[in-house]
C-alpha positions as protocol buffer text, in pm:
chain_id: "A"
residue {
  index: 1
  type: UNK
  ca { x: -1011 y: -413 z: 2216 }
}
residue {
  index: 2
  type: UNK
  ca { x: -693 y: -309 z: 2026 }
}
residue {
  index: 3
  type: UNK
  ca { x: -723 y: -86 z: 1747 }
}
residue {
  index: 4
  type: UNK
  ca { x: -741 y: -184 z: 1391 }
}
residue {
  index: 5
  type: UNK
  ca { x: -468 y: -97 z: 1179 }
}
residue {
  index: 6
  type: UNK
  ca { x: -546 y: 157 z: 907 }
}
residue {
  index: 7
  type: UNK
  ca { x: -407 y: 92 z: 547 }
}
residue {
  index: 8
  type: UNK
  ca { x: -463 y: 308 z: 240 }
}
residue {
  index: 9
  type: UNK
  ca { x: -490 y: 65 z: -82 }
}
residue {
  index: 10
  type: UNK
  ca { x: -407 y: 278 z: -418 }
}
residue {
  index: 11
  type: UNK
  ca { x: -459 y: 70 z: -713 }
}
residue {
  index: 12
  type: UNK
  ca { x: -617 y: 173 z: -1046 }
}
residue {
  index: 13
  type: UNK
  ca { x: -824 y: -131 z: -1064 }
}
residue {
  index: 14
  type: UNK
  ca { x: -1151 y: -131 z: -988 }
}
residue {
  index: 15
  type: UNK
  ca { x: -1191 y: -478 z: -883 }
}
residue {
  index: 16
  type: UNK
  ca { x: -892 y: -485 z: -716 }
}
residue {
  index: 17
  type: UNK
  ca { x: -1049 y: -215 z: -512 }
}
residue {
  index: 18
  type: UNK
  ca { x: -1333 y: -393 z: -471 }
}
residue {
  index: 19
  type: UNK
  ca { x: -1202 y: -679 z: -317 }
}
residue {
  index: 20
  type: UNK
  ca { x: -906 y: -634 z: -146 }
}
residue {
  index: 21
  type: UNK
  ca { x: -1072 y: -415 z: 155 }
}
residue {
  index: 22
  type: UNK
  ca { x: -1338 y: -690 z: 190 }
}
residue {
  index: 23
  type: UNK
  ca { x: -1085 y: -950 z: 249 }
}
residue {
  index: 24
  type: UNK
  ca { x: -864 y: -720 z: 449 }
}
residue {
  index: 25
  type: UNK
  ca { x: -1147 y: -602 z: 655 }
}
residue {
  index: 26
  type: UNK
  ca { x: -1150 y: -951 z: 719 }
}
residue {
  index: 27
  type: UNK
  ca { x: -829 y: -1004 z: 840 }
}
residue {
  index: 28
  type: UNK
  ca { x: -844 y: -714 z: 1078 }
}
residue {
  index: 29
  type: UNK
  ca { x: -756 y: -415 z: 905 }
}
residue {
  index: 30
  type: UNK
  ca { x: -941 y: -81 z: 848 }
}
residue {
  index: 31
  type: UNK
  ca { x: -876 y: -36 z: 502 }
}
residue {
  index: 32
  type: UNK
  ca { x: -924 y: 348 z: 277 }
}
residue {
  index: 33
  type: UNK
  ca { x: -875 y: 334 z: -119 }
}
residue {
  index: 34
  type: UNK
  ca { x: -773 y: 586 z: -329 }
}
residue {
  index: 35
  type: UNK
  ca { x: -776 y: 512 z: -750 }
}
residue {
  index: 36
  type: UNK
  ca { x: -479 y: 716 z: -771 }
}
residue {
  index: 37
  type: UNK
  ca { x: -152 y: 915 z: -637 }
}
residue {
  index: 38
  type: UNK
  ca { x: -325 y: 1233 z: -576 }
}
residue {
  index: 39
  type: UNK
  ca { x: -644 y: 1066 z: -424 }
}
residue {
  index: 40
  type: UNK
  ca { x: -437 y: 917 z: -219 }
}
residue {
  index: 41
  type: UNK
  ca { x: -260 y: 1237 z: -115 }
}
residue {
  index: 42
  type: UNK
  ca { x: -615 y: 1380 z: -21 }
}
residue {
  index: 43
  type: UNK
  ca { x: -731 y: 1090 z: 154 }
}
residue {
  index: 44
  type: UNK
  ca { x: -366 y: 1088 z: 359 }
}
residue {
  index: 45
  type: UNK
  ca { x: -433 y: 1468 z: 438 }
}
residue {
  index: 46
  type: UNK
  ca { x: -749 y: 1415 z: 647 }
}
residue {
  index: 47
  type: UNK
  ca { x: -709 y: 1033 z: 760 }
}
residue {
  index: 48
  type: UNK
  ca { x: -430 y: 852 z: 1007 }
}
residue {
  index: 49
  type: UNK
  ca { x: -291 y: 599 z: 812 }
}
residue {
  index: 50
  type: UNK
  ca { x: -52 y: 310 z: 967 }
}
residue {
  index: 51
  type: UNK
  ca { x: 50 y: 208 z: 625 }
}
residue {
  index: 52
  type: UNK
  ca { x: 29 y: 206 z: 250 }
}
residue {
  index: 53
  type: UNK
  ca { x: -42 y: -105 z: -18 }
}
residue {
  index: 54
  type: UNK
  ca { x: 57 y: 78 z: -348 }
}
residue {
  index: 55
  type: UNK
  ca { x: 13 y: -62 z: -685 }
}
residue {
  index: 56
  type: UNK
  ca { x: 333 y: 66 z: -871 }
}
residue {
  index: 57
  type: UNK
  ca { x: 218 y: 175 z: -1171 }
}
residue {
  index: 58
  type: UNK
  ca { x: -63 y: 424 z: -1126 }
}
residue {
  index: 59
  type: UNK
  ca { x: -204 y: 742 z: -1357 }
}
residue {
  index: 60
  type: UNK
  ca { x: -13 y: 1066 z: -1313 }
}
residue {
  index: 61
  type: UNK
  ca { x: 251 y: 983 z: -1012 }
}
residue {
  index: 62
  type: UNK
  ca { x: 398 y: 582 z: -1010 }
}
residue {
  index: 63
  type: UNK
  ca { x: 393 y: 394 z: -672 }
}
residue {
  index: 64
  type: UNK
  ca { x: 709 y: 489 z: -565 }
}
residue {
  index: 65
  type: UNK
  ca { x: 671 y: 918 z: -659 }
}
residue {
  index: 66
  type: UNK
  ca { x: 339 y: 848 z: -418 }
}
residue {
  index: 67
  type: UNK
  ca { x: 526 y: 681 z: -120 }
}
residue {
  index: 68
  type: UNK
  ca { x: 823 y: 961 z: -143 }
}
residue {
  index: 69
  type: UNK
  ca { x: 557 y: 1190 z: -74 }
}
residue {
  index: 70
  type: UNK
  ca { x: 394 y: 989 z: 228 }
}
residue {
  index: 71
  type: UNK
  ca { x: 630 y: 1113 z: 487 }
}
residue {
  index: 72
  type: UNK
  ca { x: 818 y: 783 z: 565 }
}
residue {
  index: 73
  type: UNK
  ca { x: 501 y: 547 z: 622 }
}
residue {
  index: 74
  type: UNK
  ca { x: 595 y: 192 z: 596 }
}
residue {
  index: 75
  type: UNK
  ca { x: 460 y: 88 z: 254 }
}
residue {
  index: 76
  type: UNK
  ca { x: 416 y: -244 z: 59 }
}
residue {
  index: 77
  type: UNK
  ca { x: 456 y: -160 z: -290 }
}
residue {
  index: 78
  type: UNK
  ca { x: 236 y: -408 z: -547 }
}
residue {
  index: 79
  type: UNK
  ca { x: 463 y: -470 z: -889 }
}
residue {
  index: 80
  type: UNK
  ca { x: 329 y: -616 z: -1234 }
}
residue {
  index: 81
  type: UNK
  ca { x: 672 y: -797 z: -1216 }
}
residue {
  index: 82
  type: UNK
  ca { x: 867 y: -581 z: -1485 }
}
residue {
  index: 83
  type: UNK
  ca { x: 951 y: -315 z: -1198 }
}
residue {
  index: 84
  type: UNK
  ca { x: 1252 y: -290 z: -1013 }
}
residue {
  index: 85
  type: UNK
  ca { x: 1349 y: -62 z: -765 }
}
residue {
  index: 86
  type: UNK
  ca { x: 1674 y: -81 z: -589 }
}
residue {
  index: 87
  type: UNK
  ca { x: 1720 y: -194 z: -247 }
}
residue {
  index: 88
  type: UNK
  ca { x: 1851 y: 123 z: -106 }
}
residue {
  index: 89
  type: UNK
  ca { x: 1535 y: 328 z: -247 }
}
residue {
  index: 90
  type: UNK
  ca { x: 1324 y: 75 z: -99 }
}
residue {
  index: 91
  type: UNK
  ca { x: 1504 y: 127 z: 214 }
}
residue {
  index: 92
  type: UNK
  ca { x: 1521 y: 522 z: 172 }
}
residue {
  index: 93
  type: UNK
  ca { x: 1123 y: 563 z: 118 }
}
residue {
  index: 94
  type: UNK
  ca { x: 1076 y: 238 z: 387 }
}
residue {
  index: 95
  type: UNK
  ca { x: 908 y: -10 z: 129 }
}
residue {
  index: 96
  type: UNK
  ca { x: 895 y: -324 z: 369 }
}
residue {
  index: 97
  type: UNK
  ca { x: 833 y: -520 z: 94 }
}
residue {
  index: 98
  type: UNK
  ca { x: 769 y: -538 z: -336 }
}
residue {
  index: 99
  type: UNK
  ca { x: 528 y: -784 z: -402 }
}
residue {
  index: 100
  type: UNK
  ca { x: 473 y: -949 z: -756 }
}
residue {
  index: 101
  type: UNK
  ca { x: 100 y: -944 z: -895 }
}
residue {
  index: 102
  type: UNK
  ca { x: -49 y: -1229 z: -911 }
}
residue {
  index: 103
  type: UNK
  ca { x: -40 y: -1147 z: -506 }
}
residue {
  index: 104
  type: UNK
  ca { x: 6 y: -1437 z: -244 }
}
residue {
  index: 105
  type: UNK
  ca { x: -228 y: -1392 z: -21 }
}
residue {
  index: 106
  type: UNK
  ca { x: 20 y: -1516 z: 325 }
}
residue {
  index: 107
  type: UNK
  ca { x: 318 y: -1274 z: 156 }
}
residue {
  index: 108
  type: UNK
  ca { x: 95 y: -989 z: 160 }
}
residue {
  index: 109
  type: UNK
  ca { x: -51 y: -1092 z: 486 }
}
residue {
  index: 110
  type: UNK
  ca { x: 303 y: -1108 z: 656 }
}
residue {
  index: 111
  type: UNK
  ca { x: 424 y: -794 z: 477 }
}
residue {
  index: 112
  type: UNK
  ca { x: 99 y: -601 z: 657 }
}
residue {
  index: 113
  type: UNK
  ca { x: 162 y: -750 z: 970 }
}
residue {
  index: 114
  type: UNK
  ca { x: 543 y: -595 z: 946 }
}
residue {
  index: 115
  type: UNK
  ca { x: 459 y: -275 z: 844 }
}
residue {
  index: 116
  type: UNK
  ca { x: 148 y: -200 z: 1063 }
}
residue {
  index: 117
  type: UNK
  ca { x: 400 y: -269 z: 1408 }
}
residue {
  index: 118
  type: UNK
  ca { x: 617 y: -12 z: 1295 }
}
């Protein structure tokens, strides 16, 4: 049986992390949450992690300051919709994709599915 991608969701909401590893669990994925940048950082220093889902604005570091200091994992980075980041940061800290909150469920989906085969 092939192994089960591993993603690390950061968001500061607790609902949102709540739900979202249920349903990805569901779709295949081993999913670890972190409520923050540097719980992230700790959880990424003792687990292997095939990608990130980052909410961009988080306390103490954003989304992007997190994924700069992920050491080049692909990343989907989760915007309120006032966020921009340019195309050649996204490509320079390999963001595979920004999606808008309210999230799509088959964006996010397709997004995963890119940045778990890299």
């Amino acid at each position: 049986m092939p192994r089960q991608p591993t993603i690390l969701f950061v968001d500061d909401e607790p609902l949102l992390l709540q739900l979202f590893p249920i349903w990805l669990a569901r779709q295949g994925y081993h999913v670890l949450t972190a409520a923050s940048g540097e719980d992230a950082l700790k959880v990424l220093a003792g687990e292997a992690i095939d990608a990130l889902l980052v909410d961009y604005n988080l306390p103490g570091m954003n989304g992007p300051q997190l994924i700069e200091q992920c050491g080049g994992r692909p990343a989907i980075l989760l915007a309120s919709g006032l966020e921009e980041i340019a195309d050649e940061e996204q490509h320079r800290l390999n963001i595979i994709a920004v999606l808008s909150k309210p999230i799509q469920r088959d964006q996010m989906l397709a997004a995963l599915a890119q940045a778990a085969k890299l």
